[in-house]
PLY file of the C-alpha trace (Angstrom):
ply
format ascii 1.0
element vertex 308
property float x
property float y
property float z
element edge 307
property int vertex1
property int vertex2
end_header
-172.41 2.34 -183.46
-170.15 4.26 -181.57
-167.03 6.00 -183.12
-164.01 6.84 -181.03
-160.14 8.18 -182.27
-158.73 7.36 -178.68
-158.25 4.40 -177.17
-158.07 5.78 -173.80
-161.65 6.72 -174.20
-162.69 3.01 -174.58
-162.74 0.13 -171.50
-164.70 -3.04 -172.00
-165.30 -6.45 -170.36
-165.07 -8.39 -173.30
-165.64 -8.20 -176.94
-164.48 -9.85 -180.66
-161.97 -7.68 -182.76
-160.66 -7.08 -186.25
-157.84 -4.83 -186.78
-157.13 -3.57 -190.51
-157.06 -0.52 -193.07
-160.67 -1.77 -193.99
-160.43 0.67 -196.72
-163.35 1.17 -198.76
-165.66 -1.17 -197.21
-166.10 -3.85 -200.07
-167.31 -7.06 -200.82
-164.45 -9.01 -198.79
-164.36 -6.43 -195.68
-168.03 -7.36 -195.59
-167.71 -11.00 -195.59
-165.35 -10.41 -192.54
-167.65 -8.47 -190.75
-170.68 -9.91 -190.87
-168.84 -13.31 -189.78
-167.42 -11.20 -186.77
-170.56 -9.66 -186.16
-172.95 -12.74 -185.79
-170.17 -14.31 -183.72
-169.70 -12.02 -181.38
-173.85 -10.86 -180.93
-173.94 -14.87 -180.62
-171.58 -14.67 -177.95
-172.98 -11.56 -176.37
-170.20 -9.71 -176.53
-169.77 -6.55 -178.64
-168.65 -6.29 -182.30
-164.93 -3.99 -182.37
-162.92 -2.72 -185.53
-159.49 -0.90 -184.66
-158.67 0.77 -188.06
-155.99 3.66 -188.83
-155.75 7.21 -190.32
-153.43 8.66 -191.62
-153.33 4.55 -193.79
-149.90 3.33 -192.08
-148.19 2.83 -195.56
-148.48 7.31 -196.07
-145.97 7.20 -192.74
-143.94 3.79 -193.04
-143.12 4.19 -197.26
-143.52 8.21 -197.10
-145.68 8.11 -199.82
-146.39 12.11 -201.10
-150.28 11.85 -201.70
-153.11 9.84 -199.99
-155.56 7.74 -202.02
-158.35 7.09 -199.91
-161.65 5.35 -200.95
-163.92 6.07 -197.80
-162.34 8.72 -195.44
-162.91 7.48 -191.37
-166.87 8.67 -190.81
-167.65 7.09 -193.95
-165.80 4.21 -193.17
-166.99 4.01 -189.56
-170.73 4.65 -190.80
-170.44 1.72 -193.40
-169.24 -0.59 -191.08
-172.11 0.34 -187.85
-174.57 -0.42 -191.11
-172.70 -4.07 -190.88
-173.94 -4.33 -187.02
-170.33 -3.17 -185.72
-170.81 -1.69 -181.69
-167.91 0.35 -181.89
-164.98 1.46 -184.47
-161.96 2.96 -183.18
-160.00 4.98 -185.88
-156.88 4.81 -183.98
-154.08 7.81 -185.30
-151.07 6.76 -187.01
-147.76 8.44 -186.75
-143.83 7.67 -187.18
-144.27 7.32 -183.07
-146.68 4.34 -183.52
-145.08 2.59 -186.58
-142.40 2.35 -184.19
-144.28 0.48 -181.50
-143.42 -3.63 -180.90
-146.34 -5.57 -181.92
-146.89 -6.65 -178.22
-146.91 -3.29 -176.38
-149.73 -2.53 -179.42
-151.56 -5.55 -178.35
-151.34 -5.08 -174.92
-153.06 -1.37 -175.52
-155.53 -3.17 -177.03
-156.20 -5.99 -174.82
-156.31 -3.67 -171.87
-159.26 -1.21 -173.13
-160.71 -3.51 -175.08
-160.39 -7.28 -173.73
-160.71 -8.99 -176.38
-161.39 -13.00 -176.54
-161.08 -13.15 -180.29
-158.73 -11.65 -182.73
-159.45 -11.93 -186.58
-156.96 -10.61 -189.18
-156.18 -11.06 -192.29
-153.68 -13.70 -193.79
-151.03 -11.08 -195.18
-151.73 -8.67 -191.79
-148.91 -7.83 -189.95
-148.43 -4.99 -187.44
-146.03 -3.51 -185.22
-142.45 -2.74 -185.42
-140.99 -3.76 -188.90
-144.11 -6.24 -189.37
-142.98 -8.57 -186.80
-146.60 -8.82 -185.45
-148.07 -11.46 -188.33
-150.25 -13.80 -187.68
-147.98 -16.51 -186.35
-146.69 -14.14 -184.38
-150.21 -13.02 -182.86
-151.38 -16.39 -181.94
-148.95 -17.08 -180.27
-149.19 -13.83 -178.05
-152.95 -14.94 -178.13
-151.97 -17.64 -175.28
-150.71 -14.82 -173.58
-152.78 -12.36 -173.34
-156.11 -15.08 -173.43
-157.70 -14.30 -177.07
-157.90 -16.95 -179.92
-156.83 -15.68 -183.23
-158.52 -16.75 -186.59
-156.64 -16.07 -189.79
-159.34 -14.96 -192.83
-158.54 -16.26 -196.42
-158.63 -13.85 -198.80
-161.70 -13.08 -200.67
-162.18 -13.50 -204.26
-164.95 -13.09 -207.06
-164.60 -15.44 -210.65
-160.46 -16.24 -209.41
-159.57 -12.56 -209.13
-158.59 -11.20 -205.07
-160.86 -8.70 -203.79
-158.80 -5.51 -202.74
-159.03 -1.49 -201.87
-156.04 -1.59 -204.40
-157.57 -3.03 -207.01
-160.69 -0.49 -207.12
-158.25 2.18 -206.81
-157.15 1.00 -209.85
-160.55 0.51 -211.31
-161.26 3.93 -210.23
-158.03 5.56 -211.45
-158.79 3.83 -215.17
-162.57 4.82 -215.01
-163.61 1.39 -214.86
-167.02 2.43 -211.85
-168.99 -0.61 -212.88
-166.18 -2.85 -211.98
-165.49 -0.49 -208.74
-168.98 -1.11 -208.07
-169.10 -4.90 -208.64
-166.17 -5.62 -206.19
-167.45 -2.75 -203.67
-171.11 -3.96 -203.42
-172.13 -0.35 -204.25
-171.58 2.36 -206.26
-168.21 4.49 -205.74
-169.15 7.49 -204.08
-167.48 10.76 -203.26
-169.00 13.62 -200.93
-167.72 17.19 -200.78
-169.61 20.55 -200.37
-171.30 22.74 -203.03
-168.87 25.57 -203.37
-169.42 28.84 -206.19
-168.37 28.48 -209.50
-167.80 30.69 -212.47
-171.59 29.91 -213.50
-170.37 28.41 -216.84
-172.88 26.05 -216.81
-175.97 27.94 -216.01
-174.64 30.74 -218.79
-174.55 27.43 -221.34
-178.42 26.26 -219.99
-177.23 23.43 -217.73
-176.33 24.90 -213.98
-173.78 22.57 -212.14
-172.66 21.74 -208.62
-169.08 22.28 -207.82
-167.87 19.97 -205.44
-165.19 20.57 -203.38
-163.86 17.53 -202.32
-161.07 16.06 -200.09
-158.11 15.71 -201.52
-157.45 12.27 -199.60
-159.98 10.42 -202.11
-158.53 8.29 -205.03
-158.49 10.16 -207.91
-161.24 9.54 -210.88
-160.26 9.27 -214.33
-161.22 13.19 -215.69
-164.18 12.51 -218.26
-168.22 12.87 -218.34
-170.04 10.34 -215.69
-173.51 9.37 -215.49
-174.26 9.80 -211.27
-177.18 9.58 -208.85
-177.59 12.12 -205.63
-179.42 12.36 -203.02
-180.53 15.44 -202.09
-183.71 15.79 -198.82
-184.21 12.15 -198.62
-185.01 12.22 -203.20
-182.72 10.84 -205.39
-181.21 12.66 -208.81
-179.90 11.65 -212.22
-176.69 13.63 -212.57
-173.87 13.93 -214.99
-170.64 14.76 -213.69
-167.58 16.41 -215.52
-164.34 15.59 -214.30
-161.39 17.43 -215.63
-159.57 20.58 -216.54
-162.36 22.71 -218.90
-159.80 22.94 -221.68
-162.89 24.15 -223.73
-162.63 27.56 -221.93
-158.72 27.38 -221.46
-159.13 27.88 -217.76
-155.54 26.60 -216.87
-156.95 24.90 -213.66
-154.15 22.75 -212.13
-156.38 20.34 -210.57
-159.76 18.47 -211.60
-162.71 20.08 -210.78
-166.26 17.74 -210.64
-168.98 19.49 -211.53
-172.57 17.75 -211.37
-175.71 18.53 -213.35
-178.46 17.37 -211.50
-181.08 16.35 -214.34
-184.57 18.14 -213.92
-183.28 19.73 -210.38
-183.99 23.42 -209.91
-183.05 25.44 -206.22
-179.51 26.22 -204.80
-177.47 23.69 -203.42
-174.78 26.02 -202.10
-172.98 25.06 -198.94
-174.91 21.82 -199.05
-172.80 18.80 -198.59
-173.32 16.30 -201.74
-172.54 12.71 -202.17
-172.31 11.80 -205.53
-172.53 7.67 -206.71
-170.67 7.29 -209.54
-172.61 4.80 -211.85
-170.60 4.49 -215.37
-168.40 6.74 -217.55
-169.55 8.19 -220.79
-166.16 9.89 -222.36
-163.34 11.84 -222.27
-163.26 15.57 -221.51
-163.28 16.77 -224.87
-162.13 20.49 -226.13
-164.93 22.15 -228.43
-164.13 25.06 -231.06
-167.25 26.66 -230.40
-169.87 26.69 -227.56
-172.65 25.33 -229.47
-170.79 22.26 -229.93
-170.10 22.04 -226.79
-173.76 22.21 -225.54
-174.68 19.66 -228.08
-172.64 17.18 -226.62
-174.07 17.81 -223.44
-177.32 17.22 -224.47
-175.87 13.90 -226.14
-174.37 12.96 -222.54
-177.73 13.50 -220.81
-179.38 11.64 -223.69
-176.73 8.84 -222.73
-177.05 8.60 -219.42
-180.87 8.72 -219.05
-180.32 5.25 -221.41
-178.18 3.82 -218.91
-180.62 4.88 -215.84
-182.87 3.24 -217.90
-181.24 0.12 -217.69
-180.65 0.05 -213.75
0 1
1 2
2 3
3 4
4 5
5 6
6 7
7 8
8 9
9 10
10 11
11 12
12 13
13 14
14 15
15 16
16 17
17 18
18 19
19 20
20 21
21 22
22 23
23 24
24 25
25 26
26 27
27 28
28 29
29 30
30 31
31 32
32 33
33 34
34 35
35 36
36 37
37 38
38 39
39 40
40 41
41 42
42 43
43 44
44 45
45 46
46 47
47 48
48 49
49 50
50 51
51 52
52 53
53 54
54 55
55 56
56 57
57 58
58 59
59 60
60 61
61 62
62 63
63 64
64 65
65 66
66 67
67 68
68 69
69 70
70 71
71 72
72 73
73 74
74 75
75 76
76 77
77 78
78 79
79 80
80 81
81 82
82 83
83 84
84 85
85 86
86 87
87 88
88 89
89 90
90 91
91 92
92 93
93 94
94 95
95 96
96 97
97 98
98 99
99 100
100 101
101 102
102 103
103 104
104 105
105 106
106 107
107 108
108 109
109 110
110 111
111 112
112 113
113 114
114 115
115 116
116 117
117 118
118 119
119 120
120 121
121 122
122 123
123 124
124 125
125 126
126 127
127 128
128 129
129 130
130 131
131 132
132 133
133 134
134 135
135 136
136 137
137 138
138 139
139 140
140 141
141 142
142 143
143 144
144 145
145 146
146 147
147 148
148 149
149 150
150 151
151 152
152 153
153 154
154 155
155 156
156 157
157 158
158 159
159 160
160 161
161 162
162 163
163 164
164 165
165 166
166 167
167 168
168 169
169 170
170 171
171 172
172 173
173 174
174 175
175 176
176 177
177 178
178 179
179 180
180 181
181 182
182 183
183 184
184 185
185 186
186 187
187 188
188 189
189 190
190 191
191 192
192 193
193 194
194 195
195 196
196 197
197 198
198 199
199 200
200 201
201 202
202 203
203 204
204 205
205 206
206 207
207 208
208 209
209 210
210 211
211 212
212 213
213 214
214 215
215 216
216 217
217 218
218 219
219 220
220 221
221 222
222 223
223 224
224 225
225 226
226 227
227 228
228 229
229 230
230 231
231 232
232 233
233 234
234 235
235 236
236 237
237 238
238 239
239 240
240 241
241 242
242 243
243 244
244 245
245 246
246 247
247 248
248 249
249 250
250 251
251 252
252 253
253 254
254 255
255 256
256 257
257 258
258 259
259 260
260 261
261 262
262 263
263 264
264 265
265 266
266 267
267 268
268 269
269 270
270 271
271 272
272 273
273 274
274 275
275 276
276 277
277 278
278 279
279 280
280 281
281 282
282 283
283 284
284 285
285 286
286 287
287 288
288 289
289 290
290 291
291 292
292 293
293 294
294 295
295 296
296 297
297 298
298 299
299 300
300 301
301 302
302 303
303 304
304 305
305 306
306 307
Protein backbone atom coordinates (compact mmCIF):
# COMPACT_ATOMS: atom_id res chain seq x y z
CA UNK A 1 0.00 0.00 0.00
CA UNK A 2 1.18 3.19 -0.84
CA UNK A 3 0.31 6.39 1.19
CA UNK A 4 0.40 9.82 -0.37
CA UNK A 5 -1.02 13.55 1.16
CA UNK A 6 -0.73 15.12 -2.45
CA UNK A 7 -2.52 14.51 -5.22
CA UNK A 8 -0.08 15.94 -7.51
CA UNK A 9 2.19 13.15 -6.53
CA UNK A 10 -0.28 10.52 -7.94
CA UNK A 11 -1.07 9.79 -12.01
CA UNK A 12 -2.73 6.57 -13.00
CA UNK A 13 -4.28 4.85 -16.05
CA UNK A 14 -7.16 3.61 -14.42
CA UNK A 15 -8.35 2.48 -11.11
CA UNK A 16 -11.80 2.03 -8.72
CA UNK A 17 -12.31 4.78 -5.95
CA UNK A 18 -14.04 5.51 -2.68
CA UNK A 19 -13.94 8.87 -1.28
CA UNK A 20 -14.98 9.32 2.56
CA UNK A 21 -13.85 10.25 6.26
CA UNK A 22 -13.45 6.35 6.65
CA UNK A 23 -12.94 7.11 10.21
CA UNK A 24 -12.04 4.39 12.37
CA UNK A 25 -12.01 1.63 10.01
CA UNK A 26 -15.08 -0.51 11.24
CA UNK A 27 -17.25 -3.14 10.41
CA UNK A 28 -19.21 -1.11 7.55
CA UNK A 29 -15.93 0.72 6.07
CA UNK A 30 -14.81 -2.88 5.72
CA UNK A 31 -17.71 -4.23 3.96
CA UNK A 32 -17.06 -1.30 1.45
CA UNK A 33 -13.69 -2.09 0.94
CA UNK A 34 -13.37 -5.41 0.50
CA UNK A 35 -16.34 -5.11 -2.18
CA UNK A 36 -14.10 -2.33 -3.87
CA UNK A 37 -11.15 -4.27 -3.50
CA UNK A 38 -12.15 -7.66 -5.19
CA UNK A 39 -13.77 -5.52 -7.89
CA UNK A 40 -11.23 -3.63 -8.87
CA UNK A 41 -8.14 -6.66 -8.50
CA UNK A 42 -10.99 -8.47 -10.69
CA UNK A 43 -10.80 -5.79 -13.05
CA UNK A 44 -7.07 -5.32 -12.87
CA UNK A 45 -7.10 -2.10 -11.98
CA UNK A 46 -5.86 -0.73 -8.63
CA UNK A 47 -7.82 -0.35 -5.36
CA UNK A 48 -7.91 3.91 -4.37
CA UNK A 49 -9.33 5.62 -1.10
CA UNK A 50 -9.24 9.60 -1.15
CA UNK A 51 -9.88 10.40 2.58
CA UNK A 52 -9.34 13.87 4.52
CA UNK A 53 -7.44 15.38 7.51
CA UNK A 54 -8.04 17.80 9.23
CA UNK A 55 -12.15 15.63 9.15
CA UNK A 56 -13.98 18.41 6.90
CA UNK A 57 -16.72 19.00 9.62
CA UNK A 58 -13.42 20.65 12.24
CA UNK A 59 -13.25 23.44 9.15
CA UNK A 60 -16.94 23.63 7.67
CA UNK A 61 -18.91 23.70 11.51
CA UNK A 62 -15.61 25.18 13.33
CA UNK A 63 -15.84 22.71 15.77
CA UNK A 64 -13.05 23.62 18.84
CA UNK A 65 -11.62 19.99 19.44
CA UNK A 66 -11.01 16.96 17.12
CA UNK A 67 -12.31 13.49 18.00
CA UNK A 68 -10.51 11.18 15.98
CA UNK A 69 -10.68 7.31 16.22
CA UNK A 70 -7.65 6.27 13.92
CA UNK A 71 -5.37 9.29 13.05
CA UNK A 72 -4.23 9.03 8.92
CA UNK A 73 -1.16 6.22 9.21
CA UNK A 74 -3.37 4.22 11.23
CA UNK A 75 -6.09 4.70 9.07
CA UNK A 76 -4.07 4.28 5.87
CA UNK A 77 -2.33 1.06 7.45
CA UNK A 78 -5.82 -0.51 8.30
CA UNK A 79 -7.12 -0.03 5.10
CA UNK A 80 -3.60 -1.49 2.87
CA UNK A 81 -4.43 -4.62 5.47
CA UNK A 82 -7.98 -4.57 3.42
CA UNK A 83 -5.87 -5.01 -0.02
CA UNK A 84 -6.17 -1.09 -0.78
CA UNK A 85 -3.03 -0.06 -3.57
CA UNK A 86 -2.99 3.35 -2.56
CA UNK A 87 -4.71 5.90 0.09
CA UNK A 88 -4.47 9.45 -0.47
CA UNK A 89 -5.09 11.53 2.77
CA UNK A 90 -5.89 14.56 0.87
CA UNK A 91 -5.57 18.08 3.34
CA UNK A 92 -8.58 19.91 4.17
CA UNK A 93 -8.80 23.59 4.58
CA UNK A 94 -11.47 26.61 4.39
CA UNK A 95 -9.70 26.87 0.65
CA UNK A 96 -10.99 23.35 -0.27
CA UNK A 97 -14.43 23.37 1.49
CA UNK A 98 -14.85 26.07 -0.85
CA UNK A 99 -14.17 24.12 -4.01
CA UNK A 100 -17.42 23.15 -6.56
CA UNK A 101 -17.92 19.54 -6.46
CA UNK A 102 -16.83 19.30 -10.18
CA UNK A 103 -13.47 21.14 -10.17
CA UNK A 104 -12.88 18.42 -7.01
CA UNK A 105 -13.80 15.68 -9.31
CA UNK A 106 -12.03 16.76 -12.10
CA UNK A 107 -8.66 16.79 -9.70
CA UNK A 108 -9.49 13.53 -9.12
CA UNK A 109 -10.32 12.13 -12.38
CA UNK A 110 -7.21 13.65 -13.84
CA UNK A 111 -4.48 11.92 -11.41
CA UNK A 112 -6.37 9.24 -10.73
CA UNK A 113 -8.78 8.10 -13.75
CA UNK A 114 -11.08 6.54 -12.24
CA UNK A 115 -13.85 4.13 -13.99
CA UNK A 116 -15.78 3.60 -10.79
CA UNK A 117 -16.86 5.84 -8.06
CA UNK A 118 -18.43 4.34 -4.78
CA UNK A 119 -19.79 6.59 -2.00
CA UNK A 120 -21.89 6.46 0.47
CA UNK A 121 -25.75 7.18 0.38
CA UNK A 122 -25.67 10.39 2.73
CA UNK A 123 -22.02 11.51 0.95
CA UNK A 124 -21.94 14.71 -0.39
CA UNK A 125 -18.91 16.89 -1.24
CA UNK A 126 -17.97 20.08 -2.59
CA UNK A 127 -19.22 23.51 -2.22
CA UNK A 128 -22.23 23.65 0.26
CA UNK A 129 -22.81 19.73 -0.36
CA UNK A 130 -23.97 20.18 -3.79
CA UNK A 131 -21.81 17.17 -4.91
CA UNK A 132 -24.36 14.15 -3.59
CA UNK A 133 -24.79 11.33 -5.17
CA UNK A 134 -27.34 12.36 -7.76
CA UNK A 135 -25.30 14.92 -8.41
CA UNK A 136 -22.08 12.65 -9.03
CA UNK A 137 -23.65 10.30 -11.39
CA UNK A 138 -24.61 12.44 -13.31
CA UNK A 139 -21.06 14.12 -13.67
CA UNK A 140 -20.11 10.32 -13.95
CA UNK A 141 -21.36 10.53 -17.79
CA UNK A 142 -19.09 13.23 -17.98
CA UNK A 143 -16.13 12.56 -16.91
CA UNK A 144 -16.61 8.42 -17.97
CA UNK A 145 -16.86 6.67 -14.33
CA UNK A 146 -20.02 4.76 -13.10
CA UNK A 147 -21.05 5.61 -9.65
CA UNK A 148 -22.52 3.00 -7.14
CA UNK A 149 -24.33 4.31 -4.11
CA UNK A 150 -23.53 1.86 -0.78
CA UNK A 151 -26.49 1.28 1.70
CA UNK A 152 -25.68 1.81 4.94
CA UNK A 153 -24.44 -0.90 7.11
CA UNK A 154 -26.12 -2.21 10.07
CA UNK A 155 -25.70 -4.99 12.85
CA UNK A 156 -29.24 -6.44 14.85
CA UNK A 157 -31.30 -2.94 13.17
CA UNK A 158 -28.82 -0.46 14.65
CA UNK A 159 -26.48 1.80 11.71
CA UNK A 160 -22.92 1.18 11.90
CA UNK A 161 -21.05 4.61 12.42
CA UNK A 162 -17.53 6.37 13.60
CA UNK A 163 -20.17 8.44 15.62
CA UNK A 164 -21.67 5.95 17.29
CA UNK A 165 -18.29 4.34 18.76
CA UNK A 166 -17.32 7.72 19.65
CA UNK A 167 -20.09 7.57 21.69
CA UNK A 168 -19.46 4.09 22.90
CA UNK A 169 -16.05 5.20 23.63
CA UNK A 170 -16.93 8.52 25.33
CA UNK A 171 -19.51 6.35 27.79
CA UNK A 172 -16.86 3.52 28.31
CA UNK A 173 -18.88 1.11 26.59
CA UNK A 174 -15.11 -0.82 24.62
CA UNK A 175 -16.91 -4.09 24.16
CA UNK A 176 -19.56 -2.46 22.15
CA UNK A 177 -16.67 -0.17 20.41
CA UNK A 178 -15.16 -3.36 19.70
CA UNK A 179 -18.21 -5.27 18.38
CA UNK A 180 -19.09 -2.55 15.75
CA UNK A 181 -15.19 -1.90 14.99
CA UNK A 182 -14.22 -5.59 14.37
CA UNK A 183 -11.37 -5.02 16.89
CA UNK A 184 -10.48 -3.73 19.93
CA UNK A 185 -10.27 0.26 20.32
CA UNK A 186 -6.82 1.10 20.36
CA UNK A 187 -4.80 4.18 21.13
CA UNK A 188 -0.87 4.59 20.55
CA UNK A 189 1.27 7.32 22.07
CA UNK A 190 4.90 7.25 23.42
CA UNK A 191 6.20 6.23 26.89
CA UNK A 192 7.00 9.55 28.43
CA UNK A 193 8.48 9.98 32.49
CA UNK A 194 6.24 10.09 35.17
CA UNK A 195 6.32 10.99 38.81
CA UNK A 196 7.11 7.13 39.51
CA UNK A 197 3.91 6.88 41.66
CA UNK A 198 3.35 3.63 40.62
CA UNK A 199 6.63 1.94 40.98
CA UNK A 200 6.88 3.80 44.70
CA UNK A 201 3.20 1.91 45.33
CA UNK A 202 4.79 -1.74 43.78
CA UNK A 203 3.08 -1.51 40.38
CA UNK A 204 5.41 0.66 37.76
CA UNK A 205 3.24 2.21 34.90
CA UNK A 206 3.63 3.51 31.37
CA UNK A 207 2.65 7.03 30.75
CA UNK A 208 1.37 7.52 27.50
CA UNK A 209 1.44 10.54 25.84
CA UNK A 210 -1.02 10.54 23.39
CA UNK A 211 -2.51 12.77 20.59
CA UNK A 212 -4.83 14.91 21.53
CA UNK A 213 -6.90 14.33 18.16
CA UNK A 214 -8.19 10.81 19.59
CA UNK A 215 -11.78 10.55 21.05
CA UNK A 216 -11.67 10.86 24.46
CA UNK A 217 -12.11 7.60 26.90
CA UNK A 218 -14.32 7.66 29.74
CA UNK A 219 -11.50 8.30 32.87
CA UNK A 220 -11.72 4.91 34.94
CA UNK A 221 -9.53 1.53 35.38
CA UNK A 222 -9.38 -0.68 31.93
CA UNK A 223 -8.34 -4.10 31.46
CA UNK A 224 -5.78 -3.74 28.02
CA UNK A 225 -3.47 -5.91 25.94
CA UNK A 226 0.07 -4.50 24.36
CA UNK A 227 2.29 -5.48 22.29
CA UNK A 228 5.58 -4.90 23.01
CA UNK A 229 8.82 -6.88 20.47
CA UNK A 230 6.40 -8.90 18.57
CA UNK A 231 4.82 -10.46 22.66
CA UNK A 232 1.70 -9.51 23.80
CA UNK A 233 0.83 -8.05 27.58
CA UNK A 234 -2.08 -8.02 30.02
CA UNK A 235 -2.29 -4.40 31.13
CA UNK A 236 -4.50 -2.28 33.25
CA UNK A 237 -4.87 1.17 32.35
CA UNK A 238 -5.91 4.21 34.58
CA UNK A 239 -7.56 6.92 32.96
CA UNK A 240 -8.19 10.06 34.87
CA UNK A 241 -7.10 12.87 37.09
CA UNK A 242 -5.18 10.93 40.32
CA UNK A 243 -7.48 12.71 42.73
CA UNK A 244 -5.98 10.16 45.27
CA UNK A 245 -2.74 12.26 45.32
CA UNK A 246 -4.56 15.69 44.62
CA UNK A 247 -2.35 16.28 41.64
CA UNK A 248 -4.66 19.01 40.07
CA UNK A 249 -3.83 17.66 36.52
CA UNK A 250 -6.14 19.44 34.01
CA UNK A 251 -6.19 16.72 31.59
CA UNK A 252 -6.41 12.73 31.76
CA UNK A 253 -3.41 11.04 31.96
CA UNK A 254 -3.40 6.92 30.89
CA UNK A 255 -1.14 5.15 32.65
CA UNK A 256 -0.65 1.27 31.85
CA UNK A 257 0.58 -1.52 34.11
CA UNK A 258 1.86 -4.08 32.08
CA UNK A 259 1.10 -7.37 34.19
CA UNK A 260 4.33 -9.53 34.87
CA UNK A 261 6.47 -7.01 32.47
CA UNK A 262 9.81 -5.89 33.87
CA UNK A 263 12.51 -3.45 31.56
CA UNK A 264 12.01 0.27 30.52
CA UNK A 265 9.72 1.19 27.99
CA UNK A 266 10.76 4.84 27.83
CA UNK A 267 10.57 6.60 24.51
CA UNK A 268 9.00 3.45 23.14
CA UNK A 269 5.91 4.04 21.18
CA UNK A 270 2.88 1.85 22.76
CA UNK A 271 -0.39 0.84 21.37
CA UNK A 272 -2.68 -0.02 23.86
CA UNK A 273 -6.21 -2.28 22.92
CA UNK A 274 -8.66 -1.38 25.12
CA UNK A 275 -10.61 -4.64 26.03
CA UNK A 276 -13.37 -3.71 28.87
CA UNK A 277 -13.72 -1.21 31.75
CA UNK A 278 -13.50 -2.20 35.35
CA UNK A 279 -14.55 1.22 37.37
CA UNK A 280 -14.40 4.56 38.08
CA UNK A 281 -11.29 6.44 39.21
CA UNK A 282 -11.86 6.30 42.73
CA UNK A 283 -10.18 8.72 45.56
CA UNK A 284 -8.58 6.56 48.52
CA UNK A 285 -7.94 8.05 52.18
CA UNK A 286 -4.93 6.17 52.53
CA UNK A 287 -2.38 4.45 50.18
CA UNK A 288 -2.90 1.04 51.34
CA UNK A 289 -6.32 1.21 50.17
CA UNK A 290 -5.44 2.32 47.28
CA UNK A 291 -2.97 -0.55 46.45
CA UNK A 292 -5.58 -2.99 47.50
CA UNK A 293 -7.79 -2.03 44.93
CA UNK A 294 -5.22 -2.38 42.51
CA UNK A 295 -4.54 -5.68 43.30
CA UNK A 296 -8.49 -6.22 43.08
CA UNK A 297 -8.34 -4.63 39.41
CA UNK A 298 -5.53 -6.98 38.32
CA UNK A 299 -7.41 -9.81 40.02
CA UNK A 300 -10.39 -8.56 37.71
CA UNK A 301 -8.95 -8.30 34.71
CA UNK A 302 -6.84 -11.51 34.64
CA UNK A 303 -10.77 -13.04 35.01
CA UNK A 304 -11.78 -11.32 32.02
CA UNK A 305 -8.44 -12.38 29.97
CA UNK A 306 -9.50 -15.47 31.09
CA UNK A 307 -12.55 -15.40 29.32
CA UNK A 308 -11.14 -14.15 25.81
Amino acid sequence: MQHFHNVEEIHLEESWLTIGSFDGVHLGHQQIIRDLVKGAHDNGQPAVVVTFHPHPQLIIKKEGRPFYLTLPGKRAQLLGDLGVDIVLTYPFSSETSQMRAKEFIALLHQRLQFSRLWVGYDFALGRNREGDPAYLKNLGQQFGYALKEILPYSIDGELVSSSRIRKSIREGEMREAAALLGRPFEVTGTVVVGENRGKSLGFATSNLDVPQEIVDIKPGVYACLTDVDGQTWKAVTNIGFRPTFGDGILSPRIEAHLLEFSGSLYGEELSLKFVERLRDEMKFDQVSALQAQIKADIDQALQIFGEE
